[in-house]
C-alpha positions in Angstrom: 38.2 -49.5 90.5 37.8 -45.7 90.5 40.2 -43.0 90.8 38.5 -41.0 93.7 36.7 -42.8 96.7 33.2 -41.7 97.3 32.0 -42.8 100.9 28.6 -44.9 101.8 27.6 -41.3 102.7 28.5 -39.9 99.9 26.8 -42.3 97.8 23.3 -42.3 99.8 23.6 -38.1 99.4 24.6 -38.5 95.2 21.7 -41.0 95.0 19.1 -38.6 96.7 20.2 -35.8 94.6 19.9 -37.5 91.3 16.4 -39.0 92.2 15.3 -35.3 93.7 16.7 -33.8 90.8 15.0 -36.4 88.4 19.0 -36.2 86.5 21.2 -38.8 85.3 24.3 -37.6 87.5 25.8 -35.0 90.2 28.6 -33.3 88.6 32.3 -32.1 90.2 34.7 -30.5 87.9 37.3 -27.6 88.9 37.2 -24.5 87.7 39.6 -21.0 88.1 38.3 -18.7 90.9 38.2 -18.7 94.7 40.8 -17.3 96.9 43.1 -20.5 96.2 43.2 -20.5 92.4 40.5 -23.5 91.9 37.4 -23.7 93.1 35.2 -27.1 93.1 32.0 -26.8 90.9 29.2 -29.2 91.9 26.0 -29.6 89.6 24.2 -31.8 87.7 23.5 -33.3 84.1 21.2 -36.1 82.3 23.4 -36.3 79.3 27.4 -36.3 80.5 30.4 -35.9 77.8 31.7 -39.4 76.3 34.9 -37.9 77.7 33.7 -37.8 81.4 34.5 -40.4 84.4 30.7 -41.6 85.4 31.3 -43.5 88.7 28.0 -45.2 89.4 26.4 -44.7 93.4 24.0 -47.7 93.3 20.8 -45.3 92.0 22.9 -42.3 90.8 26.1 -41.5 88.9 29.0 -38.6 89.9 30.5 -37.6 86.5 33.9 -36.0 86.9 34.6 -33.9 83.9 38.0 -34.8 81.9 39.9 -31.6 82.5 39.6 -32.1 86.5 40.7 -35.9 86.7 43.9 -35.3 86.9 43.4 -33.1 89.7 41.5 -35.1 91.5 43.1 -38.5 91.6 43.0 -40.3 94.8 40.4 -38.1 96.1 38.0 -39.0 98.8 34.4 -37.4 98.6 32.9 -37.5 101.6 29.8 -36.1 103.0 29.5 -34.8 106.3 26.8 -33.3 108.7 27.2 -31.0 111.6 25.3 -28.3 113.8 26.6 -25.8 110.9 25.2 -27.3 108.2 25.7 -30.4 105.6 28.3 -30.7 102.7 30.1 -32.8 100.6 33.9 -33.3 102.3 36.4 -33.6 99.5 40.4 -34.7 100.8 42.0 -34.0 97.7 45.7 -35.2 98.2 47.0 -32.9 95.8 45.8 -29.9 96.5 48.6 -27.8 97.6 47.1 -25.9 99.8 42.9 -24.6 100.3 40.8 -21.5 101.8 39.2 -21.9 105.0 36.1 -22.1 102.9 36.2 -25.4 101.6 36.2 -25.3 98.1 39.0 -23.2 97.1 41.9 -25.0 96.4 45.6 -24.6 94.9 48.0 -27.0 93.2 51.3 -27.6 92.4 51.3 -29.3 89.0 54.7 -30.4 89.3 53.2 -32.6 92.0 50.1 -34.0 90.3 50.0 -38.0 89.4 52.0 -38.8 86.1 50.0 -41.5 84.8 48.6 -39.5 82.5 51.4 -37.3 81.7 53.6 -37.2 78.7 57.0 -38.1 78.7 59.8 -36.0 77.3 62.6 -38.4 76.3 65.2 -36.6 74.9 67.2 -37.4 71.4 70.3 -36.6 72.0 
């Protein structure tokens, strides 16, 4: 089981883009920037880190880079058409908040799953 959700849409569009694109994988990580703090940062990659999440899509692969998993846990990826265009939908449950825009986002890290956190157990 993976730790975002990627829709039957979502996987179709992934699948098309990797096969237009003639690449191993679409890739999402986050990086700083927007008008939120975080922005998402789509692209694409034939040779992804041993250290990224490859989430197969039937005839293509999303590979979420390690320094965003933790951001993006529980995530649904969705992607969505309308008179305005066509785009990838991401509901991020832990964003904290996110720009009108749709791909600038904030956090509260305090907040963020703690499966993967450390824990401070104290000596005394």
């Amino acid at each position: 089981m993976s730790f975002v959700i990627i829709t039957d849409k979502a996987k179709t569009k992934i699948n098309q883009l990797c096969k237009e694109n003639n690449v191993y994988a679409i890739t999402l990580n986050l990086k700083g920037g927007g008008c939120a703090g975080y922005q998402y940062d789509w692209g694409v990659t034939d040779t992804p880190t041993r250290h990224d999440e490859v989430i197969s899509t039937g005839d293509g692969n999303l590979a979420i880079g390690k320094k965003s998993m933790l951001f993006l846990m529980g995530t649904e990826i969705d992607y969505v058409t309308s008179i305005v265009g066509s785009n990838f939908d991401i509901r991020n449950p832990n964003a904290k908040s996110s720009c009108g825009c749709g791909t600038s986002v904030s956090f509260d890290v305090s907040t963020l799953p703690t499966e993967n956190k450390p824990v401070f157990t104290p000596t005394w």
